[in-house]
C-alpha positions as CSV (number, residue, x, y, z in Angstrom):
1,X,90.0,71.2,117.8
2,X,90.3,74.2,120.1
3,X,94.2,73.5,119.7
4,X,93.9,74.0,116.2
5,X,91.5,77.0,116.1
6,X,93.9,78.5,118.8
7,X,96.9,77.9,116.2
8,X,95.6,79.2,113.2
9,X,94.0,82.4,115.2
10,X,98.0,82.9,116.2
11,X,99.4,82.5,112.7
12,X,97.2,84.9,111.1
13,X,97.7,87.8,114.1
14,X,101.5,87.3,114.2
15,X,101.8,87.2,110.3
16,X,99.6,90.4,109.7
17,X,102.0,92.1,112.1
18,X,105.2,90.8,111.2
19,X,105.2,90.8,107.3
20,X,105.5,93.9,106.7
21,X,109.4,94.0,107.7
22,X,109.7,90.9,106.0
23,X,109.8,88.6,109.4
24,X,107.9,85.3,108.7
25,X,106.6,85.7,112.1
26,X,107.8,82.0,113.6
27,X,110.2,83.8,115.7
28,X,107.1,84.7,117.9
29,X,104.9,81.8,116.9
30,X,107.5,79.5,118.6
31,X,107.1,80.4,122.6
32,X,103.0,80.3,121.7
33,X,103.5,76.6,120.0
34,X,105.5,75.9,123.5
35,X,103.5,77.5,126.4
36,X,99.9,77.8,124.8
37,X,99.7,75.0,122.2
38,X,102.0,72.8,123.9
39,X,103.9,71.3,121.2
40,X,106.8,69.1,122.8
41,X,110.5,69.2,122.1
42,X,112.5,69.0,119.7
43,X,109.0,68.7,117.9
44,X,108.5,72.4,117.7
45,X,111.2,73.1,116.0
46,X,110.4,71.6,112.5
47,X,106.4,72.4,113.2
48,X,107.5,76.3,113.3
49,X,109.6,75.7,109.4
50,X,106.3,73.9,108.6
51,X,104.6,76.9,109.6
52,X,106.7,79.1,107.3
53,X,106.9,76.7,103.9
54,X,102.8,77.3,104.6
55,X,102.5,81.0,105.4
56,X,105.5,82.0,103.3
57,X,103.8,82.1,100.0
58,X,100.9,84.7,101.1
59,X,102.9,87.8,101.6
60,X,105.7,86.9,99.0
61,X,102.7,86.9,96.4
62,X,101.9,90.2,97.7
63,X,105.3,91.4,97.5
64,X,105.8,89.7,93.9
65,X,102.8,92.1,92.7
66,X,103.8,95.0,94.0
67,X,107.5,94.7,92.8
68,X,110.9,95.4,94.2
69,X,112.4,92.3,94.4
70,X,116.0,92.2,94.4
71,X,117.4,89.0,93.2
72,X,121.3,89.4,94.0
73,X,120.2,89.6,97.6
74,X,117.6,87.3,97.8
75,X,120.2,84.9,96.1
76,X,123.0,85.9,98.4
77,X,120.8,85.2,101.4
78,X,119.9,82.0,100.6
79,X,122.8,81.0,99.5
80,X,124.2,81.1,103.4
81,X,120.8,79.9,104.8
82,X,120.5,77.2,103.5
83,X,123.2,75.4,104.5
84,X,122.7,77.0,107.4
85,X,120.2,76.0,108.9
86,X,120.4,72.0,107.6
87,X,123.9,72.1,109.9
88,X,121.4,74.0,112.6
89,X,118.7,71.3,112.0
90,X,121.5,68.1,113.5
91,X,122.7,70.7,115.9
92,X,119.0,71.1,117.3
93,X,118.2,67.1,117.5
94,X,121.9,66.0,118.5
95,X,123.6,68.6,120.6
96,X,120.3,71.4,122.2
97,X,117.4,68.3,122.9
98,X,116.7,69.6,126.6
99,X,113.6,72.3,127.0
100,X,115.7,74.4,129.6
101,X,118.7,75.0,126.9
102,X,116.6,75.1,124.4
103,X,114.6,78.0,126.5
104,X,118.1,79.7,126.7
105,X,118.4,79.5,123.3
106,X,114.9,80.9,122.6
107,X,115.7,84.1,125.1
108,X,119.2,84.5,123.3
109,X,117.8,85.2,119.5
110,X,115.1,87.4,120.6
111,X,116.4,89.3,123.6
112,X,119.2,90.9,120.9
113,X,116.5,91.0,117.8
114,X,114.2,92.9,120.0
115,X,117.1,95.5,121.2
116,X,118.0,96.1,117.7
117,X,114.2,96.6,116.5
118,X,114.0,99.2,119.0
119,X,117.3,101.1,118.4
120,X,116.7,101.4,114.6
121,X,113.0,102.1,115.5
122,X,114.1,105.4,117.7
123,X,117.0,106.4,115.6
124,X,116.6,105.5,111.9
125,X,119.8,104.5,109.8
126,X,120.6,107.0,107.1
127,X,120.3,105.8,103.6
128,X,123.7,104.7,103.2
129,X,124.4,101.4,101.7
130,X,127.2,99.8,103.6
131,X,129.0,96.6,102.1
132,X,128.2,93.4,104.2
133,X,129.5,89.7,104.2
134,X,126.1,88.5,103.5
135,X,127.0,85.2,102.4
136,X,128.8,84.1,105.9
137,X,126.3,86.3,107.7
138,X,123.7,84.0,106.1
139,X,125.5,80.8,107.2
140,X,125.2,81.9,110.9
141,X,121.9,83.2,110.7
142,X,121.0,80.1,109.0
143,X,122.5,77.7,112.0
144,X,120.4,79.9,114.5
145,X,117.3,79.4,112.4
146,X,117.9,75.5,112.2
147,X,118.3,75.4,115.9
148,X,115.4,78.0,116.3
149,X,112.8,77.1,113.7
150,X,112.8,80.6,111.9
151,X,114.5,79.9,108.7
152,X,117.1,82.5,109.3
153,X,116.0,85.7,107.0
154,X,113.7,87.2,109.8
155,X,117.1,87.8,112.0
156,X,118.9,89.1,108.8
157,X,116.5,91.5,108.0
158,X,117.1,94.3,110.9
159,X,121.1,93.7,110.3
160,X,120.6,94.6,106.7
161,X,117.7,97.6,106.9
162,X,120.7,98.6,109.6
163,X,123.1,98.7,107.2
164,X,121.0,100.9,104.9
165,X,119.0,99.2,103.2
166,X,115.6,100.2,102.2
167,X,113.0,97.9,104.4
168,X,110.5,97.8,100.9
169,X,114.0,95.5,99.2
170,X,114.5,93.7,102.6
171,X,111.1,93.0,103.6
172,X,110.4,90.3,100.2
173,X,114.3,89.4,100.0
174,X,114.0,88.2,103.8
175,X,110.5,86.4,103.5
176,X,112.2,84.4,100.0
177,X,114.7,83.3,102.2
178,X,113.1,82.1,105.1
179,X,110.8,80.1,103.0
180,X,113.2,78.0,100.9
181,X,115.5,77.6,103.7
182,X,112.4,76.3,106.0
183,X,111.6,74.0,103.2
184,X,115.1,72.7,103.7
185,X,115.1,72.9,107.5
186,X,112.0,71.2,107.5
187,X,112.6,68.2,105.0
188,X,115.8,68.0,107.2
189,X,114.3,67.2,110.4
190,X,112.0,65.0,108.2
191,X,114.8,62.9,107.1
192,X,116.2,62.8,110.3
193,X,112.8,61.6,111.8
194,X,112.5,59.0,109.7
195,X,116.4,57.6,109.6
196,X,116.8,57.3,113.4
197,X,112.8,56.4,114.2
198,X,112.3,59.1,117.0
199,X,108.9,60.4,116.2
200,X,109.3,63.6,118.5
201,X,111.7,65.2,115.9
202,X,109.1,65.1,113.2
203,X,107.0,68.2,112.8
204,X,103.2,68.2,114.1
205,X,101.5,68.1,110.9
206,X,98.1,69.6,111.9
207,X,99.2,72.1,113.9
208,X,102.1,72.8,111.8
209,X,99.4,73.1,108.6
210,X,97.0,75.3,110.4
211,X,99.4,77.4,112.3
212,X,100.5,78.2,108.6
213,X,96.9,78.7,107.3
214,X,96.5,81.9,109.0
215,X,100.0,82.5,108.2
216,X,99.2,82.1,104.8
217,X,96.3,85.0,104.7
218,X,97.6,87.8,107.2
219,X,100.7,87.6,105.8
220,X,99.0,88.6,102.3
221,X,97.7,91.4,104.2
222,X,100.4,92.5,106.1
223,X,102.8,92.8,102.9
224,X,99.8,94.4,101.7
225,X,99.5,97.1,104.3
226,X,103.1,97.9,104.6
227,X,103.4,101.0,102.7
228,X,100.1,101.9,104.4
229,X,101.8,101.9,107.8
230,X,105.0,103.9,109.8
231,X,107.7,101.4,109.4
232,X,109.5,103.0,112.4
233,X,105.7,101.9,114.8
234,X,106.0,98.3,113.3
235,X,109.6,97.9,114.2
236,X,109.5,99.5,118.2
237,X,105.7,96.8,118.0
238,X,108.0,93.8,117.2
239,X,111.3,95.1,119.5
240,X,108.9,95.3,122.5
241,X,107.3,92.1,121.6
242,X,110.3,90.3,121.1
243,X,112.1,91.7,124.5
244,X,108.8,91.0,126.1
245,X,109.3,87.1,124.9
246,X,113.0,86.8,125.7
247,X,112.6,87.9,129.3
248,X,109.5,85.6,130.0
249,X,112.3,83.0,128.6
250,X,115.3,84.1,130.5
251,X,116.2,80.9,133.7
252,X,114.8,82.3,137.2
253,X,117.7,82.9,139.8
């Protein structure tokens, strides 16, 4: 019970704070599920997409209300994601199944993802739209995410409010992203679960559900407070955060 309490407490906090730069906020749910909640390997993995097909839906409501979708992005995105992160999904359960690689794959996503928060956060790109590959950008992201549990779109959204875009169009095409590929990611592990019989690759359903929960409502009000608050503040928050995470990660000489 106290588990469970503890997990949807976590879900809401990271989601209020991560929404409104269109990160899902499984990216720092996952080292909480591992050292505090103490959800075992390669279990974690599908609990954290079953975290974001739950808490996806609050904050792209919000974001649906308030407007500025852009649906040749969004499409674009997913379109690499998801296969992405099903190839990421066998990748995770077949080739990365040990905690200590897994750790250094943990430390690897969110060492650079916190650098690059930072950077933009203390010297904000010009509004210059630059042409990017998102398509094959989306495809690695999308293998990362599969391995990772993060759906992909929250490490695609600094690269493309880098590149110029405005974070009010990459905050709801990110979030639409990271949801349907979860949904994917997640049904993958599912299948996988139930083909081969090992009961560790499913998700934890609870935890998963209630982790999600919380998700689900400060996510609605992060995307609601994002034009409310200095987008450069949120991004150093989640740099520093995510560096923070990455070194407690990193192997010990």
């Amino acid at each position: 019970m106290e588990i469970g309490i503890a997990g949807f407490v976590a879900g809401f906090l990271i989601s209020i704070v991560t929404a409104p730069v269109g990160v899902s906020g499984a990216v720092f749910l996952l080292p909480v599920q591992l050292s505090v909640l103490h959800v075992p390997n390669p279990a974690v993995t599908p609990t954290n997409l079953l975290y974001n097909v739950v808490a996806g839906p609050g904050a792209l409501l919000r974001y649906l209300r308030q407007g500025g979708f852009d649906r040749t992005l969004t499409r674009h995105l997913i379109l690499g994601t998801l296969p992405g992160v099903i190839l990421g999904a066998f990748v995770r359960v077949f080739a990365l199944p040990g905690p200590e690689v897994f750790r250094i794959i943990v430390a690897a996503v969110l060492l650079p993802l916190g650098c690059w928060l930072c950077f933009r956060a203390l010297r904000p790109a010009r509004i210059v739209r630059r042409n990017l590959p998102i398509v094959p950008l989306g495809v690695g992201v999308g293998v990362i995410g599969g391995i990772y549990g993060i759906g992909g779109g929250s490490l695609l959204g600094p690269i493309l409010a880098g590149s110029g875009i405005p974070m009010a169009t990459v905050a709801p095409a990110a979030l639409a992203s990271t949801f349907v590929t979860s949904i994917a990611g997640a049904a993958t592990f599912g299948l996988i679960a139930l083909v081969t019989g090992e009961g560790e690759i499913a998700p934890h359903w609870v935890l998963g559900l209630l982790c999600g929960l919380g998700g689900l409502i400060g996510g609605y009000l992060g995307a609601r407070l994002q034009r409310r608050i200095p987008e450069a503040a949120l991004r150093f928050l989640l740099g520093a955060l995510a560096i923070g995470l990455a070194v407690s990660y990193l192997p010990l000489p």
